[in-house]
C-alpha positions as protocol buffer text, in pm:
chain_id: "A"
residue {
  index: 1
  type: UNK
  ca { x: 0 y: 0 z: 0 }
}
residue {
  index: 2
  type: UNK
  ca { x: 141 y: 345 z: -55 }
}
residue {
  index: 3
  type: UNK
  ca { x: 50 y: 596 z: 131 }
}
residue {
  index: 4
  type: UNK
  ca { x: 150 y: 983 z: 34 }
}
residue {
  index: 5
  type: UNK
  ca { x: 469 y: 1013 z: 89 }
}
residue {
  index: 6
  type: UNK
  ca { x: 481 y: 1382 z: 192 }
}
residue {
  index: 7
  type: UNK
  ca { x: 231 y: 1381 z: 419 }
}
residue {
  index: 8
  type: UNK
  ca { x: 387 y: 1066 z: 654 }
}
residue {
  index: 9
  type: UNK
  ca { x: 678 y: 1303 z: 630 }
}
residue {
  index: 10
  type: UNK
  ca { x: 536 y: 1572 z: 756 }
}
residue {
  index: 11
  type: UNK
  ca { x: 332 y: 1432 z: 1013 }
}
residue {
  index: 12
  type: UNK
  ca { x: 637 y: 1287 z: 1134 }
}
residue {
  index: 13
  type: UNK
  ca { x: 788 y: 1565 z: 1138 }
}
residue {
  index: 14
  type: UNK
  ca { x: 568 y: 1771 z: 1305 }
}
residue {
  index: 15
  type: UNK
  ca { x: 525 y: 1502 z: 1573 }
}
residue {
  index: 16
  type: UNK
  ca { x: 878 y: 1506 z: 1652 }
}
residue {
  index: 17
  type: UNK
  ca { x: 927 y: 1817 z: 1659 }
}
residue {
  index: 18
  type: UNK
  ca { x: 706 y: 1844 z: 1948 }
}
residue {
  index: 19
  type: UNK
  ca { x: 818 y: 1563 z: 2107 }
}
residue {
  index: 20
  type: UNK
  ca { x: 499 y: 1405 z: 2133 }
}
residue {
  index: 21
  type: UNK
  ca { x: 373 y: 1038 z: 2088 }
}
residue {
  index: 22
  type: UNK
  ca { x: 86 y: 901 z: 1923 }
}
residue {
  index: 23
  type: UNK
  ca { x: -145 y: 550 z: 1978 }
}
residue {
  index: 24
  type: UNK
  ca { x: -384 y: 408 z: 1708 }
}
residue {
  index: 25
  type: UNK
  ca { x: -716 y: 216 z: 1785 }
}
residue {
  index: 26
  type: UNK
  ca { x: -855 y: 48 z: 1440 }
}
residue {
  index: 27
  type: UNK
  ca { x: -1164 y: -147 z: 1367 }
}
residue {
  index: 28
  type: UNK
  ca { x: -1248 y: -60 z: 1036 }
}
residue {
  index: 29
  type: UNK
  ca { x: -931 y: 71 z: 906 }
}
residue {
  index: 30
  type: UNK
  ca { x: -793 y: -296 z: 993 }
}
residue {
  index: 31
  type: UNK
  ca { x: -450 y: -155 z: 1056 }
}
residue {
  index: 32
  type: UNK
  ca { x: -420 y: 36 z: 839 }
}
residue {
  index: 33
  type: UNK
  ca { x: -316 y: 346 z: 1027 }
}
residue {
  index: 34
  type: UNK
  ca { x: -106 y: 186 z: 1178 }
}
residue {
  index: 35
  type: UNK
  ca { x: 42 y: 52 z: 844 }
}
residue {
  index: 36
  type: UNK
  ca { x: 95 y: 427 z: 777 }
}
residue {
  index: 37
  type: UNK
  ca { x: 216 y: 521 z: 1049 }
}
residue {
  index: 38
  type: UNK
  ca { x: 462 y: 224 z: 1061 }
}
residue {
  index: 39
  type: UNK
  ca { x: 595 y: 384 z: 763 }
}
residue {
  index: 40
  type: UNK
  ca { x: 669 y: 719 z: 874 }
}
residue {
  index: 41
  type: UNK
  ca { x: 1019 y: 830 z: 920 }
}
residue {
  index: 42
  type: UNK
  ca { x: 1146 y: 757 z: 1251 }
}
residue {
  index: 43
  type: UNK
  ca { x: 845 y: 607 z: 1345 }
}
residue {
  index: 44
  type: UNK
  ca { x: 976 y: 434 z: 1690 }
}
residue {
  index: 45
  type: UNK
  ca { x: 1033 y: 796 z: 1839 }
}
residue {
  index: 46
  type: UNK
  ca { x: 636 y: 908 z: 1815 }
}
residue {
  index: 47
  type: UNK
  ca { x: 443 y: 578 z: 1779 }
}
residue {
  index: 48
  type: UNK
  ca { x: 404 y: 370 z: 2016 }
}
residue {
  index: 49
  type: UNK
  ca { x: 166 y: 128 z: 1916 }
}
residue {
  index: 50
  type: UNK
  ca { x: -159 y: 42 z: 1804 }
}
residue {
  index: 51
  type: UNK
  ca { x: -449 y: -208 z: 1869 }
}
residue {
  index: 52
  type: UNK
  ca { x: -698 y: -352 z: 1577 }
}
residue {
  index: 53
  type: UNK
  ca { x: -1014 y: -468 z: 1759 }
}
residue {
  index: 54
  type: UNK
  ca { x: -1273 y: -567 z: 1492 }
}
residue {
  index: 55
  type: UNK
  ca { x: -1503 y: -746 z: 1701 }
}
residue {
  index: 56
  type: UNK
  ca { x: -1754 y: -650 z: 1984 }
}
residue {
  index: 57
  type: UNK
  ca { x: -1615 y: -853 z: 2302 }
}
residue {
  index: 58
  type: UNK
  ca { x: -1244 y: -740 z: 2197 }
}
residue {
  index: 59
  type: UNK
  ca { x: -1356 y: -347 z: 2180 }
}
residue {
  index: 60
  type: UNK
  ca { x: -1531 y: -447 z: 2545 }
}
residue {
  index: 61
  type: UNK
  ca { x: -1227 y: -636 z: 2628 }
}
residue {
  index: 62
  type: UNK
  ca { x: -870 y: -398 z: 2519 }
}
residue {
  index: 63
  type: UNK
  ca { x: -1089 y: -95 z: 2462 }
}
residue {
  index: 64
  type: UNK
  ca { x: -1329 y: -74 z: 2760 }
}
residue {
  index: 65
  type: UNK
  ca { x: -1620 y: 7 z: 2559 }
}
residue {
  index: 66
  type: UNK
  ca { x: -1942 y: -22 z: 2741 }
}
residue {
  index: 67
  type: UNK
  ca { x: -2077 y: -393 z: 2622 }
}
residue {
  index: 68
  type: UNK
  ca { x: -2431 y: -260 z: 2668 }
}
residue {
  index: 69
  type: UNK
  ca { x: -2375 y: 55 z: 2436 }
}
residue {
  index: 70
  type: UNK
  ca { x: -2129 y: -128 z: 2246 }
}
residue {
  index: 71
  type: UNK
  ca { x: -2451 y: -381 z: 2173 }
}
residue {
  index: 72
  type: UNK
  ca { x: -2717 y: -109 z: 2127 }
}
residue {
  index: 73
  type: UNK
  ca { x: -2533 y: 41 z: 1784 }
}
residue {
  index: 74
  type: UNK
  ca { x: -2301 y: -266 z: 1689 }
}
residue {
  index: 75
  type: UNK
  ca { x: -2001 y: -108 z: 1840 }
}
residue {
  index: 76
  type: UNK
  ca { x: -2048 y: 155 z: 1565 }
}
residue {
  index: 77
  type: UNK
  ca { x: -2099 y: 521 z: 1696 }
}
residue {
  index: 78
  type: UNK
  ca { x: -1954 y: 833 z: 1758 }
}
residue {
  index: 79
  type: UNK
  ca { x: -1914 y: 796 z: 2148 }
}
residue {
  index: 80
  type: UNK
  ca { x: -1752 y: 404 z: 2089 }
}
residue {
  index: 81
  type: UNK
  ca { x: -1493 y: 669 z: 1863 }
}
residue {
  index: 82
  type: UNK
  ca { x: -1462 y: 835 z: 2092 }
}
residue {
  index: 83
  type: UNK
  ca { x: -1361 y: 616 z: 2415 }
}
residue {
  index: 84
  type: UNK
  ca { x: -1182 y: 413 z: 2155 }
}
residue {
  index: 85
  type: UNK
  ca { x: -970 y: 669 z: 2132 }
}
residue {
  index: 86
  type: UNK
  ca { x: -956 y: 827 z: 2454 }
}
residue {
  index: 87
  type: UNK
  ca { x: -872 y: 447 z: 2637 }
}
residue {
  index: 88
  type: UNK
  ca { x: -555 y: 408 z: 2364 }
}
residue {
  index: 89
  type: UNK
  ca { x: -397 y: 698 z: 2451 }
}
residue {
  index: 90
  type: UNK
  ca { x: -403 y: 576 z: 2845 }
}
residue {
  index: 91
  type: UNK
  ca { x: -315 y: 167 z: 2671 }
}
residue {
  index: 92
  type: UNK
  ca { x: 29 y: 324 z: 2501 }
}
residue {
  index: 93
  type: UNK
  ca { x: 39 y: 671 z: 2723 }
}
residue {
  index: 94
  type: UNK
  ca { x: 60 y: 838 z: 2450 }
}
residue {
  index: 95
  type: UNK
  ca { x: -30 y: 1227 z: 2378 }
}
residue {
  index: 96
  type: UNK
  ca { x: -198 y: 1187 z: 2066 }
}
residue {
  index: 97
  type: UNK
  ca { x: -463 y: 887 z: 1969 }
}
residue {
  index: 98
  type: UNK
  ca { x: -670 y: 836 z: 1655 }
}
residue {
  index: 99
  type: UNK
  ca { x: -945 y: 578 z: 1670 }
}
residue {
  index: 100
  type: UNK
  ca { x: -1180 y: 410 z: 1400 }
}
residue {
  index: 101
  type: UNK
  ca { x: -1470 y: 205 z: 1389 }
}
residue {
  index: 102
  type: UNK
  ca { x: -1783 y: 190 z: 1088 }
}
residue {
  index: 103
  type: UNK
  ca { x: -1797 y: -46 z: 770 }
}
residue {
  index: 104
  type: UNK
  ca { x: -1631 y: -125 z: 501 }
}
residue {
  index: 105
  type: UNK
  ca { x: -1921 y: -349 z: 328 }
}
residue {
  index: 106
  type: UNK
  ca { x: -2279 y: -267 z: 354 }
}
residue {
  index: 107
  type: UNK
  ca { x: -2430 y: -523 z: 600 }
}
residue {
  index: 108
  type: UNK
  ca { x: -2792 y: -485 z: 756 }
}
residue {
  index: 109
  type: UNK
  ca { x: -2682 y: -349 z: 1080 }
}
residue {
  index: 110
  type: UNK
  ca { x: -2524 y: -30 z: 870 }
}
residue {
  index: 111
  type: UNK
  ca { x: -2910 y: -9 z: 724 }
}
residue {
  index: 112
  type: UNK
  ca { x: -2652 y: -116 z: 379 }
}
residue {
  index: 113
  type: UNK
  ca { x: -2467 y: 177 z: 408 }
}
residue {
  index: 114
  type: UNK
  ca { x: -2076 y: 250 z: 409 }
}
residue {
  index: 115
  type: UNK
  ca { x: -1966 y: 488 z: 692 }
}
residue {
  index: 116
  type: UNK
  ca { x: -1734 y: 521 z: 990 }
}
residue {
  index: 117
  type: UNK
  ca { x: -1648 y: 744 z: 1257 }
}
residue {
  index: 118
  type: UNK
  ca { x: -1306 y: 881 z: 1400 }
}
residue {
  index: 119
  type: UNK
  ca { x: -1195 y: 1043 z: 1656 }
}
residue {
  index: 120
  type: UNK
  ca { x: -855 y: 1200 z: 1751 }
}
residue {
  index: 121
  type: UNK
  ca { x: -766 y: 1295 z: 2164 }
}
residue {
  index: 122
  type: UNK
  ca { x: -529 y: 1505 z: 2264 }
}
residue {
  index: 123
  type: UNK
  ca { x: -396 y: 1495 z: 2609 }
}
residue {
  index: 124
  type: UNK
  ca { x: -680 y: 1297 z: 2745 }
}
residue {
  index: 125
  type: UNK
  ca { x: -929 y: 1520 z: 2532 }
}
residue {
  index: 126
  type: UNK
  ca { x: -1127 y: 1457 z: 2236 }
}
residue {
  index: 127
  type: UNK
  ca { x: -1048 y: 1704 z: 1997 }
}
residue {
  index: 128
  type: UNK
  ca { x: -1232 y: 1598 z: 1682 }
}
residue {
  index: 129
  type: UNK
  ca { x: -1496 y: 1308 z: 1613 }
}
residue {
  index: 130
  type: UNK
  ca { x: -1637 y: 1281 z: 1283 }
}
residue {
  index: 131
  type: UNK
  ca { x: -1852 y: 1060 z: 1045 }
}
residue {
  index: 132
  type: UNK
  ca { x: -1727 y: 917 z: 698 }
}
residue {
  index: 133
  type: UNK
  ca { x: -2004 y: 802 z: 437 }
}
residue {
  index: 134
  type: UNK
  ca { x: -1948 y: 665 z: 137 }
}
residue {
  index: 135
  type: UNK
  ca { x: -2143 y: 533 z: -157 }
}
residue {
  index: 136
  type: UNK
  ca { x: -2269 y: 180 z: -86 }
}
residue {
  index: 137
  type: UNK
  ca { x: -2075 y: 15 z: -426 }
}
residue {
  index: 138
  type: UNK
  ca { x: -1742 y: 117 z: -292 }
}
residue {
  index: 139
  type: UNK
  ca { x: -1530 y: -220 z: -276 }
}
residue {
  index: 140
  type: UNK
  ca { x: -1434 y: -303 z: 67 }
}
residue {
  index: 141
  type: UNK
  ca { x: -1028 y: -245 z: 13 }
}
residue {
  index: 142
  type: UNK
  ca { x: -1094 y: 106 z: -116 }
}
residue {
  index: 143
  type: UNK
  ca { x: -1359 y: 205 z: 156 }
}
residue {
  index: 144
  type: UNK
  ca { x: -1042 y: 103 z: 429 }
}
residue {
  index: 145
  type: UNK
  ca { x: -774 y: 289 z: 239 }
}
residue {
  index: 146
  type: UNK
  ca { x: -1032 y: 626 z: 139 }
}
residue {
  index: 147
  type: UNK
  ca { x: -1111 y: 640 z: 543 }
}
residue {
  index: 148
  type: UNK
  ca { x: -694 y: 574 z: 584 }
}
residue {
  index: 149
  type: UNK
  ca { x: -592 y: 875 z: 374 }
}
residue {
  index: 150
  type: UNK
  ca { x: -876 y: 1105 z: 520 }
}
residue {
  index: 151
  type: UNK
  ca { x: -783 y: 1033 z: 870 }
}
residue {
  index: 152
  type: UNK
  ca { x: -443 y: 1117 z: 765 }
}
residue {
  index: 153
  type: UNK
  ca { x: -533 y: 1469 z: 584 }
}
residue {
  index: 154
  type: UNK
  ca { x: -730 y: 1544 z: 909 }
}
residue {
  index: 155
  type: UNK
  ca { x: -468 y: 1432 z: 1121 }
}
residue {
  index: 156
  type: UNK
  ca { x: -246 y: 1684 z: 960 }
}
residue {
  index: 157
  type: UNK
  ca { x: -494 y: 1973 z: 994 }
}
residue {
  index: 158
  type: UNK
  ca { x: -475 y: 1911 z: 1378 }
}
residue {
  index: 159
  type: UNK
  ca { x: -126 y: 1870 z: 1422 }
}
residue {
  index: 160
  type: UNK
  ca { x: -123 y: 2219 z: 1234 }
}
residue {
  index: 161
  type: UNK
  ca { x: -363 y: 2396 z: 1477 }
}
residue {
  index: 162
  type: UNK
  ca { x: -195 y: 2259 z: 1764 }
}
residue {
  index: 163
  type: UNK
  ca { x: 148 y: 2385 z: 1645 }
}
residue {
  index: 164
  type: UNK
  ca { x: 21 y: 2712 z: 1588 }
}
residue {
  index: 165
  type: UNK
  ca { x: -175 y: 2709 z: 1914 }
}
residue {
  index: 166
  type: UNK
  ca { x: 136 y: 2660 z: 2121 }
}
């Protein structure tokens, strides 16, 4: 998979510069975050790690997702984003965490739609959450990698605001 090679670098980059780590929880994605950010320049001095949890009881499980809220919306919602993302951070102690969850196929419990939700914390804060839809006939493959590379560009935009906020 290649991912754009400019902006790993400069998310990198801008990471160290600021000496600050970052932790990845993936459902949807399947990794592939932390693919990318496996491949980023000096990777080992901001990323600490990364957990995929595709199913239910492993989100309850590694995650701490709420099994009763976790069943209400098939572990697909903005709040399971949310602590996804707010629970890796604390996992790998990291400053920064990205989290996905959604659907790559369309599949009754999505209503046979395509759509996920992410969420990025910051120092134990949720600092963006938002939803992805896209068109029902996208292959699976492409609906992973078009979330991947959209998380990424967003992921950018923070870093940004957070540079200039300091």
């Amino acid at each position: 998979m290649d991912f754009q090679k400019n902006l790993l670098e400069y998310i990198s980059q801008s990471l160290m510069t600021a000496g600050e780590t970052i932790s990845i929880a993936e459902s949807v994605t399947s990794g592939c975050l932390q693919l990318a950010f496996s491949q980023m320049p000096n990777a080992s001095l901001f990323y600490n790690g990364g957990i995929t949890a595709y199913t239910l009881p492993q989100k309850v499980k590694l995650l701490n997702v709420e099994q009763e809220e976790a069943e209400e919306c098939d572990c697909v919602s903005e709040n399971i984003a949310e602590t996804m993302a707010l629970n890796v951070a604390k996992i790998f102690d990291s400053d920064w965490s990205i989290a996905t969850t959604g659907y790559c196929t369309p599949i009754r419990n999505s209503s046979y739609k395509i759509f996920a939700f992410f969420s990025f914390a910051y120092k134990g804060e949720i600092i963006l959450t938002k939803k992805l839809e896209l068109h029902p006939k996208t292959q699976a493959l492409n609906a992973q990698l078009y979330y991947t590379e959209f998380i990424l560009g967003c992921f950018k935009s923070e870093i940004n605001q957070s540079l200039i906020l300091k």
